[in-house]
Biotite code that builds the C-alpha atoms (Angstrom):
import biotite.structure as struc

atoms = struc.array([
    struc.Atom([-102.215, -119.363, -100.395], chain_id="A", res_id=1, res_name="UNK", atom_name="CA", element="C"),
    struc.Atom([-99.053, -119.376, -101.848], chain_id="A", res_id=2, res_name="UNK", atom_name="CA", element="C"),
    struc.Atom([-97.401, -121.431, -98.684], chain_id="A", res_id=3, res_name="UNK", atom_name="CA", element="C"),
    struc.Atom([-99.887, -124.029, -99.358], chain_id="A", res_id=4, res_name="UNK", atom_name="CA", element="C"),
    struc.Atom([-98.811, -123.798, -103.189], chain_id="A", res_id=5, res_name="UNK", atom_name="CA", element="C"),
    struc.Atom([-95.752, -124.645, -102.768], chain_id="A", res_id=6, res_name="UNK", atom_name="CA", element="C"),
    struc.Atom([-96.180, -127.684, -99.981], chain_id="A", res_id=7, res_name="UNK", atom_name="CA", element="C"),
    struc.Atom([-98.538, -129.366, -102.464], chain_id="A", res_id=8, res_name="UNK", atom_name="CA", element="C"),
    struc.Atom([-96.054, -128.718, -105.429], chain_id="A", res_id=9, res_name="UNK", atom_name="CA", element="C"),
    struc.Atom([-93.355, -130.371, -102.884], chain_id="A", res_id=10, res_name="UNK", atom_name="CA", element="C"),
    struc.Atom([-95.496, -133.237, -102.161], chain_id="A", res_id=11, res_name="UNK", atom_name="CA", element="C"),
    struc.Atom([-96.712, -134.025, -105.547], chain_id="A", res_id=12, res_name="UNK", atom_name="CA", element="C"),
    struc.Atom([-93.551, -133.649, -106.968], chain_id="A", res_id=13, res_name="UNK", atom_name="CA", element="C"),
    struc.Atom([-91.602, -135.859, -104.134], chain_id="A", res_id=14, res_name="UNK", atom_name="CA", element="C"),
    struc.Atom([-94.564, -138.576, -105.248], chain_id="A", res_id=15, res_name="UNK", atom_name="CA", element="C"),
    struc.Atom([-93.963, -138.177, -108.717], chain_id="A", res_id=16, res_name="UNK", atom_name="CA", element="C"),
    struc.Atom([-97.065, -136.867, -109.463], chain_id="A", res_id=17, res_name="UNK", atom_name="CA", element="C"),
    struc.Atom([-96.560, -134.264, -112.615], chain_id="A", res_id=18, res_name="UNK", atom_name="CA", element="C"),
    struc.Atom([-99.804, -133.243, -114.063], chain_id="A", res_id=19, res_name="UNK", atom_name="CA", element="C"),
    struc.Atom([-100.405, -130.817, -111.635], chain_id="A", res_id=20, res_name="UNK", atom_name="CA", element="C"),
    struc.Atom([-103.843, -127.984, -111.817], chain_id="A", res_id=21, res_name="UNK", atom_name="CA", element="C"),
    struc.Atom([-103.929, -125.564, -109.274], chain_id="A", res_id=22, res_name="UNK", atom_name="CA", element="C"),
    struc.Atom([-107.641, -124.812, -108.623], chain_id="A", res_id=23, res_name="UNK", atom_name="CA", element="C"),
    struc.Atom([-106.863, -121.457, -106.201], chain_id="A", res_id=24, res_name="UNK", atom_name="CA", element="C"),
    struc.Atom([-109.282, -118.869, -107.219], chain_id="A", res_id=25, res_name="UNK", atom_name="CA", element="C"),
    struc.Atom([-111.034, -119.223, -104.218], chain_id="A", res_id=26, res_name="UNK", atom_name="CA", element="C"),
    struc.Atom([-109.261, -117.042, -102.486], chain_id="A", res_id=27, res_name="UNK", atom_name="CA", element="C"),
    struc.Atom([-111.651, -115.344, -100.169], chain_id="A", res_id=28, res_name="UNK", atom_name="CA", element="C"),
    struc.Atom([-114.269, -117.445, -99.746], chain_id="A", res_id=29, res_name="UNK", atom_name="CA", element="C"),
    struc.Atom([-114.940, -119.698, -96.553], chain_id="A", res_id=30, res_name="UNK", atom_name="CA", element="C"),
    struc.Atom([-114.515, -123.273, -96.578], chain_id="A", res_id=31, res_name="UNK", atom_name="CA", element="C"),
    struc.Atom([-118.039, -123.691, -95.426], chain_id="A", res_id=32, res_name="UNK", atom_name="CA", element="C"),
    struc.Atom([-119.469, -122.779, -98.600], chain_id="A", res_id=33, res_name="UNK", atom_name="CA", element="C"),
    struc.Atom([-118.877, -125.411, -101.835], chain_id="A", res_id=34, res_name="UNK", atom_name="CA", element="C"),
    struc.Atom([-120.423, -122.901, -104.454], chain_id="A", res_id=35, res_name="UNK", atom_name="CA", element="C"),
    struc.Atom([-116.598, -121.195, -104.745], chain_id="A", res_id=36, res_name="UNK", atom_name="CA", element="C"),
    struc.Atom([-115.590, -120.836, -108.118], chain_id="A", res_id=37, res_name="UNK", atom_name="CA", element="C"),
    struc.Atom([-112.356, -123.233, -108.129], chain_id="A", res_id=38, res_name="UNK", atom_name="CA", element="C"),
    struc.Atom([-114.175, -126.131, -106.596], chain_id="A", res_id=39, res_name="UNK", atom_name="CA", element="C"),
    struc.Atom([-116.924, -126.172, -108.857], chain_id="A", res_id=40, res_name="UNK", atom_name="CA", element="C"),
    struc.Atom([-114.375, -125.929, -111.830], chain_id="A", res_id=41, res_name="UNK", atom_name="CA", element="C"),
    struc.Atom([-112.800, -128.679, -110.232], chain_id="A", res_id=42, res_name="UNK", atom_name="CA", element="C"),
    struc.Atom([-115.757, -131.036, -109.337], chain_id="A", res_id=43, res_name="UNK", atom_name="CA", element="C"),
    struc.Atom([-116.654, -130.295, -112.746], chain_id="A", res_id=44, res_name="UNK", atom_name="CA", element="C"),
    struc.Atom([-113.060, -131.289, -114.432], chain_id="A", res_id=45, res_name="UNK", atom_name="CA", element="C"),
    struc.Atom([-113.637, -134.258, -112.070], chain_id="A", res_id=46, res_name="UNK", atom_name="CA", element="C"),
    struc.Atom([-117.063, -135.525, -113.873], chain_id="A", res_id=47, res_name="UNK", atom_name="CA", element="C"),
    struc.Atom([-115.169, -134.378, -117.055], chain_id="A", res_id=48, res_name="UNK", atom_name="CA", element="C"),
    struc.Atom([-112.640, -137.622, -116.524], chain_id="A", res_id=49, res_name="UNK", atom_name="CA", element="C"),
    struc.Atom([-109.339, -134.334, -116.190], chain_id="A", res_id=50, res_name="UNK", atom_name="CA", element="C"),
    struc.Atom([-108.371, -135.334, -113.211], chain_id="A", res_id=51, res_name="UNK", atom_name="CA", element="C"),
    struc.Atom([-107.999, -138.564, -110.868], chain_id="A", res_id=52, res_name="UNK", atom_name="CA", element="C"),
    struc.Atom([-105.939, -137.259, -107.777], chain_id="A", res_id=53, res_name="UNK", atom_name="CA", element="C"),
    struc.Atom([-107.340, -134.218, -105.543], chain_id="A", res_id=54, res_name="UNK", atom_name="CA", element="C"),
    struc.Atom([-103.931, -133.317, -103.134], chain_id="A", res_id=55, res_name="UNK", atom_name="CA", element="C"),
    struc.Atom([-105.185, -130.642, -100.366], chain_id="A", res_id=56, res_name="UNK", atom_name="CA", element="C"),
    struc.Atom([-103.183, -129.569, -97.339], chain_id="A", res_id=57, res_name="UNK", atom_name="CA", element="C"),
    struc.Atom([-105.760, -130.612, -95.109], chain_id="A", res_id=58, res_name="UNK", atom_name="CA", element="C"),
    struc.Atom([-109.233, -131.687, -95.009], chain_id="A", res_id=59, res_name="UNK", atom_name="CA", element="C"),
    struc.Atom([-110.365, -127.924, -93.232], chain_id="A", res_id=60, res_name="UNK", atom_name="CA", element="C"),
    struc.Atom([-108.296, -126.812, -96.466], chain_id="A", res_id=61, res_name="UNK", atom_name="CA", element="C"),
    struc.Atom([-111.121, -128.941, -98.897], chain_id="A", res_id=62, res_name="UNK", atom_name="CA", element="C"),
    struc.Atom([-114.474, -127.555, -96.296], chain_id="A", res_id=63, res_name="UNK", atom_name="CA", element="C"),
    struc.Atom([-115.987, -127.048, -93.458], chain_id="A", res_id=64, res_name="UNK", atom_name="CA", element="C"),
    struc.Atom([-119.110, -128.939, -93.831], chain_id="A", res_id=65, res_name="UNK", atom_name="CA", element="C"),
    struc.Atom([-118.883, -132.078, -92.330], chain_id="A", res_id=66, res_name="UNK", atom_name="CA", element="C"),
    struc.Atom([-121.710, -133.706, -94.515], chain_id="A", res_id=67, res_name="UNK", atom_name="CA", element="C"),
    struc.Atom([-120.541, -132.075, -97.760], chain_id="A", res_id=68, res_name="UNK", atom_name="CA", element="C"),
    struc.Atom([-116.964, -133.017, -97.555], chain_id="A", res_id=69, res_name="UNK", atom_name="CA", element="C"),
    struc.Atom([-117.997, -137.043, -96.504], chain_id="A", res_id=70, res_name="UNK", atom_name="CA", element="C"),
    struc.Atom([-120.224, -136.652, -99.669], chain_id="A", res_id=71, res_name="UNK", atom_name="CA", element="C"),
    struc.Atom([-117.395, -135.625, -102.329], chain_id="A", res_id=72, res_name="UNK", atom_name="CA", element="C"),
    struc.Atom([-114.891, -137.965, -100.427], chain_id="A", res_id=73, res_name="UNK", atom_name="CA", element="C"),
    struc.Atom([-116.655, -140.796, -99.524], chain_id="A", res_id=74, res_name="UNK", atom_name="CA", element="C"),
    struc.Atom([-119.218, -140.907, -102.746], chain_id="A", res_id=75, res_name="UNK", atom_name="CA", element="C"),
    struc.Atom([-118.239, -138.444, -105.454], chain_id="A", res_id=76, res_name="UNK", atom_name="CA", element="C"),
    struc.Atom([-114.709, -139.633, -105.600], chain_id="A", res_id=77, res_name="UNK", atom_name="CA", element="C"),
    struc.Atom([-114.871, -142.852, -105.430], chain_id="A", res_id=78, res_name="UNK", atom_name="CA", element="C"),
    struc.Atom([-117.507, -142.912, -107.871], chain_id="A", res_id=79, res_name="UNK", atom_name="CA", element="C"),
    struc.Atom([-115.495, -141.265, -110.674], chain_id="A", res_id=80, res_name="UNK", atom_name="CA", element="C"),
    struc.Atom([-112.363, -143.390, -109.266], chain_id="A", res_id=81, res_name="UNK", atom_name="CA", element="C"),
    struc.Atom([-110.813, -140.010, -107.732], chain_id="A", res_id=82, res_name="UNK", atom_name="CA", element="C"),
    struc.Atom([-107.621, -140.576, -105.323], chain_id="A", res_id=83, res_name="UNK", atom_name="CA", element="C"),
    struc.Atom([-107.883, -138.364, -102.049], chain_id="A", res_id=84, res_name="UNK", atom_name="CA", element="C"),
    struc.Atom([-105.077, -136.968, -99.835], chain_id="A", res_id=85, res_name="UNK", atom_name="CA", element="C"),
    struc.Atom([-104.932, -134.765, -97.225], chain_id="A", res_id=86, res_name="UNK", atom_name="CA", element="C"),
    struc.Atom([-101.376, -134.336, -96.591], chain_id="A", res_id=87, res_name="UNK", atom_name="CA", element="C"),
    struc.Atom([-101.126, -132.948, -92.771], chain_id="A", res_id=88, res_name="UNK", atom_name="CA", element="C"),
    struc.Atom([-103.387, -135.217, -91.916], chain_id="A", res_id=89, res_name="UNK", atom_name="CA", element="C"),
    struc.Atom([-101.985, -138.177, -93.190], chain_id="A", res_id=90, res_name="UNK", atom_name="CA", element="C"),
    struc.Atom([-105.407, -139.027, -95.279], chain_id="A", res_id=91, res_name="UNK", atom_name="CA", element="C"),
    struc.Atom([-104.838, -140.866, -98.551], chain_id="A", res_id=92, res_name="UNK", atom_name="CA", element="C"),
    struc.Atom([-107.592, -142.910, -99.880], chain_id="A", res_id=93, res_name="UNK", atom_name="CA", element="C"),
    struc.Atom([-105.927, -145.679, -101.720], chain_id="A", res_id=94, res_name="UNK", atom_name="CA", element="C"),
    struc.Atom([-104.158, -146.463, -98.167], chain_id="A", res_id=95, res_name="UNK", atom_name="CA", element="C"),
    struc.Atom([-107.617, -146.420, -96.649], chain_id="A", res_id=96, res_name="UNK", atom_name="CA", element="C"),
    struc.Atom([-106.832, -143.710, -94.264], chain_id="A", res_id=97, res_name="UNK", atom_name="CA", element="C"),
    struc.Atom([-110.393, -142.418, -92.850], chain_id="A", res_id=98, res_name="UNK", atom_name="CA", element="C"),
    struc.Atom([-110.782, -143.803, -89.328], chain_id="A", res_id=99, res_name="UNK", atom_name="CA", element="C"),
    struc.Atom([-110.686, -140.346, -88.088], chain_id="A", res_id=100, res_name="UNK", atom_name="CA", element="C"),
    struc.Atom([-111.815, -138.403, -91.127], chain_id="A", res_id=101, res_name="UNK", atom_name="CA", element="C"),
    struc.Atom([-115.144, -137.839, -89.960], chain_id="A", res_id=102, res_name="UNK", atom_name="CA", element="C"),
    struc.Atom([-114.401, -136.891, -86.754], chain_id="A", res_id=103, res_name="UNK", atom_name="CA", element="C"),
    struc.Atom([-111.808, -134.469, -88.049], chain_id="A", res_id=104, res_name="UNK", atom_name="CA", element="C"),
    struc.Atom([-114.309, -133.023, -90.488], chain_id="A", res_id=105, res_name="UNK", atom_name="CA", element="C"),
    struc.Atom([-116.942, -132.604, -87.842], chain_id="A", res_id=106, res_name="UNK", atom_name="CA", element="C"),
    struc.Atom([-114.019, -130.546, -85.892], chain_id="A", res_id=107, res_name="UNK", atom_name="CA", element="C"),
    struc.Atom([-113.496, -128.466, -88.628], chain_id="A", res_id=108, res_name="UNK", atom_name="CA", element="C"),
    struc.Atom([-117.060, -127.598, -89.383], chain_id="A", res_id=109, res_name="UNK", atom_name="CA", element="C"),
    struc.Atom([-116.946, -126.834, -85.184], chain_id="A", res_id=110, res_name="UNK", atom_name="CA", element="C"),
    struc.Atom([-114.201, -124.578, -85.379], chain_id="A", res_id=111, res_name="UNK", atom_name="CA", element="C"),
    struc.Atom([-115.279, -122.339, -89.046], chain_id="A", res_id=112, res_name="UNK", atom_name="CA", element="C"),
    struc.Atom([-119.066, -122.129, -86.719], chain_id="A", res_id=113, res_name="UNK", atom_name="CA", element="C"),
    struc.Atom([-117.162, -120.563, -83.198], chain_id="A", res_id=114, res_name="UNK", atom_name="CA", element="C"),
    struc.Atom([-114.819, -118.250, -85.849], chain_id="A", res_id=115, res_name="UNK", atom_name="CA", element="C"),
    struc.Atom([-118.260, -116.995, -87.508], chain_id="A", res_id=116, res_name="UNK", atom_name="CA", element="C"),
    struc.Atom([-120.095, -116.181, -83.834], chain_id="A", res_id=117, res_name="UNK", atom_name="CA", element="C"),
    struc.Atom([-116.482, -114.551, -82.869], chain_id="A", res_id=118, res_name="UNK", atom_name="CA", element="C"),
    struc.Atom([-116.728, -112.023, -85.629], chain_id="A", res_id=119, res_name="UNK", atom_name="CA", element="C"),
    struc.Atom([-120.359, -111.517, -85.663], chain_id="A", res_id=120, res_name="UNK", atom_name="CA", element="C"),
    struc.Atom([-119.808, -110.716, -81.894], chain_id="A", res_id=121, res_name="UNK", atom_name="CA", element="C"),
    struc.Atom([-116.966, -108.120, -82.567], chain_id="A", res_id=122, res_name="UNK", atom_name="CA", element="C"),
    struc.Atom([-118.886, -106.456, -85.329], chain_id="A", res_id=123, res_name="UNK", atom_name="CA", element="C"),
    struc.Atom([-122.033, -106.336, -82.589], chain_id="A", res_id=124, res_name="UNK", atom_name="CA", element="C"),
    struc.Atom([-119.919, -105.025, -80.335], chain_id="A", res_id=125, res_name="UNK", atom_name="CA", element="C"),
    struc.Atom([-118.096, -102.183, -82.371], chain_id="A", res_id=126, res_name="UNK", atom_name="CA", element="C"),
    struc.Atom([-121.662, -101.301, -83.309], chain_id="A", res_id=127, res_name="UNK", atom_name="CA", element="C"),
    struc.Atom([-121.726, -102.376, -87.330], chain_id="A", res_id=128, res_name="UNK", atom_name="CA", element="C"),
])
């Protein structure tokens, strides 16, 4: 968490972007679920009219749910005139930059899916 910190605080502060909220108490909690404390705060600072830039590291950083994170990108944001970027993955909404979005998102909800049957496989096999 605190590597990711400090690459957004680099990027924002290389783009000159100074009104900077940290929304990291979601610590813990998978990306798949969008009931985690800090994004609710957020969506609701969002409605609020706080904020109108949401910087993540990447998109699997934001969620795993393919649906839910076209939803808040694609709908919710630009509804409430929200500016989107993804920065290692090169996604920035003024620019446009969601050709592969989708497909990326759908990889990401893929990949949180195989990680779950992994563990629930280990924890079958080690008898919990």
């Amino acid at each position: 968490m605190a590597f990711q910190k400090r690459i957004l605080e680099k990027y924002c502060r290389d783009h000159g972007y100074t009104a900077i909220r940290h929304y990291d108490e979601d610590d813990g909690y998978s990306g798949t679920n969008f009931n985690r404390p800090g994004f609710q705060r957020m969506l609701a600072d969002i409605k609020a009219g706080k904020i109108k830039r949401v910087v993540v590291k990447d998109m699997s950083r934001f969620g795993r749910n393919y649906l839910q994170v076209g939803m808040y990108t694609e709908m919710l944001f630009p509804e409430y005139g929200v500016h989107f970027i993804a920065v290692n993955d090169g996604v920035d909404s003024v620019r446009g930059d969601s050709e592969f979005t989708a497909i990326r998102n759908v990889f990401n909800e893929m990949y949180a899916k195989d990680t779950s049957k992994k563990i629930r496989a280990t924890w079958q096999s080690k008898g919990r």
